[in-house]
C-alpha positions, 0 to 999 in steps of 0.5 A: 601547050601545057602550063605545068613543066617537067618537075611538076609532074608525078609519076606513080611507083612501087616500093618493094620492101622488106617487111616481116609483118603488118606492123613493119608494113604499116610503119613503112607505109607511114612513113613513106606518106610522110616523103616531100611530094610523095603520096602514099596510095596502097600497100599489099603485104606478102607474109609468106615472102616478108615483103610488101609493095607500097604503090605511091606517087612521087616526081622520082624514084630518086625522091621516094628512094631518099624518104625511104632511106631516112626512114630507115626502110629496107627497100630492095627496088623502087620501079615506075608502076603502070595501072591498066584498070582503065585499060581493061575497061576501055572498048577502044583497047579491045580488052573489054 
């Protein structure tokens, strides 16, 4: 039985925003960091496309989505993100 209930969790998410350059990425990085119970992980910025995928982790796209829109970010989705690194490296996966 656990200690912790639902609202303690978090859960980790990616931001796919518009972002012309470094600049626009780092800003929106910052900000995003700056979210109550949102913590900022790693950005990828795809110049050619003036994207950029900010990974974090947050208790809901709800509460990602609202420090987004007071920073003023132009996000075009927020969805639940999966990492398998522990899966490529775990025998029992039979991806090894």
């Amino acid at each position: 039985m656990s200690n912790s209930n639902d609202s303690d969790r978090v859960t980790t998410f990616i931001v796919e925003a518009y972002a012309p350059g470094r600049a626009a990425a780092s800003r929106a990085a910052r900000a995003l960091a700056r979210g109550a119970g949102i913590r900022y992980l790693r950005s990828i910025l795809v110049p050619l496309d003036g994207r950029c995928f900010h990974l974090v982790e947050g208790p809901s796209a709800a509460a990602i989505g609202e420090a987004a829109r007071a920073a003023a970010i132009g996000v075009v989705r927020i969805v639940k993100a999966v990492d398998v690194r522990d899966a490529l490296s775990d025998p029992a996966s039979g991806t090894a």
